[in-house]
GUGUKOL-650937 format. One record per residue: residue number from 0; x negated, z, y of N, C-alpha, C in turn. Coordinates in pm, whole numbers, plus 50000, padded with zeros to 5 digits. Example, Ala and Ser with C-alpha at 12.3 -4.5 7.8 and 13.67 -1.06 7.14 Angstrom:
BEGIN
0	48681	50780	49431	48770	50780	49550	48680	50780	49670
1	48715	50708	49775	48633	50714	49894	48710	50787	50003
//
This chain:
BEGIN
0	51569	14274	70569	51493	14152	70576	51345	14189	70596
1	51230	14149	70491	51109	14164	70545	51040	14103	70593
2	50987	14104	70679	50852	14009	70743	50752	14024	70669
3	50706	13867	70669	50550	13865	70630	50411	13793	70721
4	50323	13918	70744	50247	13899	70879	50089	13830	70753
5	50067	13763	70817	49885	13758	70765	49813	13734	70913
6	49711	13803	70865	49601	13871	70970	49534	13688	71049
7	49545	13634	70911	49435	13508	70995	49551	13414	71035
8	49676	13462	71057	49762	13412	71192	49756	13393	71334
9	49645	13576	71299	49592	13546	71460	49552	13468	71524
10	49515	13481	71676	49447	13379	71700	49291	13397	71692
11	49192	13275	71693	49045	13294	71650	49007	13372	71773
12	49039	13364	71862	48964	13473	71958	49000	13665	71892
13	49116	13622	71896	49168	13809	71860	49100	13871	71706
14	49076	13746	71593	49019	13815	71536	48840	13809	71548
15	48834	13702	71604	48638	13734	71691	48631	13873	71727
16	48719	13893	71837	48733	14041	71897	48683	14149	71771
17	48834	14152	71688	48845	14213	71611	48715	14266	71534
18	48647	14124	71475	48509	14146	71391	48399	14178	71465
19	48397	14146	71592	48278	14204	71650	48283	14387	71709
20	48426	14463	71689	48397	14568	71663	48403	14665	71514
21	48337	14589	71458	48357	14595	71329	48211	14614	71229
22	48220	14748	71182	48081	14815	71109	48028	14665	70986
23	47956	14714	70958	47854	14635	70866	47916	14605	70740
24	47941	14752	70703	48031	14783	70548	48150	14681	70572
25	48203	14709	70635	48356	14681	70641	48320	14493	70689
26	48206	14460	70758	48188	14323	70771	48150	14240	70620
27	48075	14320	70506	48048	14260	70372	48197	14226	70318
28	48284	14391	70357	48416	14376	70221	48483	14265	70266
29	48448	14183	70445	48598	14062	70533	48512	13969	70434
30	48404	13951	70403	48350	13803	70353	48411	13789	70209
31	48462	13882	70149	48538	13854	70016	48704	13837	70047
32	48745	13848	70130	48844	13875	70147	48945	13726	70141
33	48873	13647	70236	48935	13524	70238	48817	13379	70299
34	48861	13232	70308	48789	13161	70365	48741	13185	70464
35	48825	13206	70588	48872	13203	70702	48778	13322	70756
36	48818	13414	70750	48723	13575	70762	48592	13538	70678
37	48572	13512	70618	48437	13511	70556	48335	13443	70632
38	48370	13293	70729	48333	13218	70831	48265	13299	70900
39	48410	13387	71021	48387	13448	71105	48255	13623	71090
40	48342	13675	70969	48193	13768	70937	48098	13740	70916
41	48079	13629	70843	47930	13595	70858	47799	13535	70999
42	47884	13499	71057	47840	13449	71168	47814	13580	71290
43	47914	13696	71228	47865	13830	71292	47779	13870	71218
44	47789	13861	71111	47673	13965	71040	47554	13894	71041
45	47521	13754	71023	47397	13731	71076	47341	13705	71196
46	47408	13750	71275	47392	13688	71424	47208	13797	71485
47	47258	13893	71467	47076	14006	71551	47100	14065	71387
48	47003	14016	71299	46951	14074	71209	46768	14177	71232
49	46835	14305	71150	46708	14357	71129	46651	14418	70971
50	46558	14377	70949	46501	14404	70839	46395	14488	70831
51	46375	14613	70736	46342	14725	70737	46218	14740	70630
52	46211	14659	70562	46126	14628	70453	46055	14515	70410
53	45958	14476	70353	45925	14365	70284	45996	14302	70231
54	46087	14364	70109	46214	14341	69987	46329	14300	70069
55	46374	14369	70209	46481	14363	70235	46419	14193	70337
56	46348	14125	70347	46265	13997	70435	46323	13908	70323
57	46252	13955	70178	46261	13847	70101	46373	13794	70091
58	46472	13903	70059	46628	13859	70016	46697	13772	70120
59	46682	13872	70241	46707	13773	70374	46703	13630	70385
60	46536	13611	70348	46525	13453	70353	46567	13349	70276
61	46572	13422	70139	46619	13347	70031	46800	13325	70064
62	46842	13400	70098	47048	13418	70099	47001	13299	70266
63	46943	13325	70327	46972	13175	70452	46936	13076	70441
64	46820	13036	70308	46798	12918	70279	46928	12858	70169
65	46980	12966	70085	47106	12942	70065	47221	12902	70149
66	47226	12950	70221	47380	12962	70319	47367	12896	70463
67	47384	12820	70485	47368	12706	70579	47430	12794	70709
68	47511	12853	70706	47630	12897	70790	47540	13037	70857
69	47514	13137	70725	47431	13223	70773	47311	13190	70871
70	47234	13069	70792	47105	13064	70945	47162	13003	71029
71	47281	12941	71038	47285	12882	71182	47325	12985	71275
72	47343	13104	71254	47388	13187	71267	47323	13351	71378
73	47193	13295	71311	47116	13426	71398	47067	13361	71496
74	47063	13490	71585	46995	13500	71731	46889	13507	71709
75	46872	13690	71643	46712	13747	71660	46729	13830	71551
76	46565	13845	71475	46553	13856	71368	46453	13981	71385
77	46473	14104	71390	46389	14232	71403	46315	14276	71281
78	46195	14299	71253	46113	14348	71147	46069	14460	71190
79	46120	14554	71128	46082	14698	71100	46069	14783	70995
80	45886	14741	70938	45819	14780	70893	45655	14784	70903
81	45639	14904	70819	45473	14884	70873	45346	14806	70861
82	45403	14692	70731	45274	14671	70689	45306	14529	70821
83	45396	14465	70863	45419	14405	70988	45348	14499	71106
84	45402	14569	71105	45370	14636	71270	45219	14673	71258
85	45159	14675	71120	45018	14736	71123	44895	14608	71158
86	44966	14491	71080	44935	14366	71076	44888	14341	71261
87	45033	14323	71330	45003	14281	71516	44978	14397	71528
88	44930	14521	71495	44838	14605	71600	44674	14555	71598
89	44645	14517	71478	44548	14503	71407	44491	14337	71509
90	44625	14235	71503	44563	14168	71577	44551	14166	71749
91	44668	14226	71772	44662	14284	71926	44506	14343	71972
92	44428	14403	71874	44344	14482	71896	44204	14345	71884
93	44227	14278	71825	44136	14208	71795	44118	14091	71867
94	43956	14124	71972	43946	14027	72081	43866	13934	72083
95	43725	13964	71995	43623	13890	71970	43540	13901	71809
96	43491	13852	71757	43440	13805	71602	43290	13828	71656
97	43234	13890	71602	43056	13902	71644	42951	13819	71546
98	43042	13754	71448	42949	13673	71362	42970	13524	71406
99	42838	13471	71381	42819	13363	71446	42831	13256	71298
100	42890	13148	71330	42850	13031	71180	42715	13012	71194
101	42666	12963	71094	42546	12917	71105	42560	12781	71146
102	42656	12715	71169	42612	12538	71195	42708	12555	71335
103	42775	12656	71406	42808	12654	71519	42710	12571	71611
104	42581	12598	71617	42445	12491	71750	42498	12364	71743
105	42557	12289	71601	42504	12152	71617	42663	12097	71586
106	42773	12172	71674	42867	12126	71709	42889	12102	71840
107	42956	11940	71813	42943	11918	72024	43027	12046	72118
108	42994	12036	72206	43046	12091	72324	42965	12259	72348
109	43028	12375	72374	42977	12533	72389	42984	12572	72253
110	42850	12658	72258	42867	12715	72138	43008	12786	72105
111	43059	12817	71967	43123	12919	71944	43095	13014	71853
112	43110	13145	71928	43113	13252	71807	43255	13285	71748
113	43197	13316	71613	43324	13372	71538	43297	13531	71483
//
């Protein structure tokens, strides 16, 4: 006599468990797999996204303005790259503007420089 087991019998906690120790790779191949798993991986796989590139931002944004499920989905969204990180050093660093407008005098209140 054979038994027949399917995985999304489990219960939703055991396979939560399950997917949250569960690599990246192997989280893309659960989203083809079935309805049910595809839910749950996605909601892991977008949950702390990090993006490494410009290219890899774009795609990002475009697949969550697609996928309703995916943005409801993330926590926190890490950018790691340089022309970002060069960008907030650049403004981190930047405290004051030494040029003045020319019609700054004959705006009410303190002057401002820019």
């Amino acid at each position: 006599m054979s038994v027949t087991f399917s995985i999304t019998s489990l219960p939703v906690e055991t396979l939560d468990e399950i997917i949250e120790n569960t690599g990246t790779n192997d989280l893309q191949i659960l989203l083809r797999v079935c309805k049910s798993l595809n839910t749950l991986a996605t909601r892991h796989l977008y949950r702390n996204v990090t993006l490494t590139s410009p290219v890899d931002a774009v795609i990002f944004f475009k697949t969550i303005k697609k996928r309703c499920l995916a943005a409801m989905s993330i926590r926190s969204i890490i950018l790691l790259y340089t022309l970002a990180e060069s960008a907030i050093q650049c403004i981190e660093l930047l405290t004051t503007l030494d040029e003045e407008t020319p019609f700054s005098s004959a705006l009410p209140g303190p002057n401002i420089a820019l």
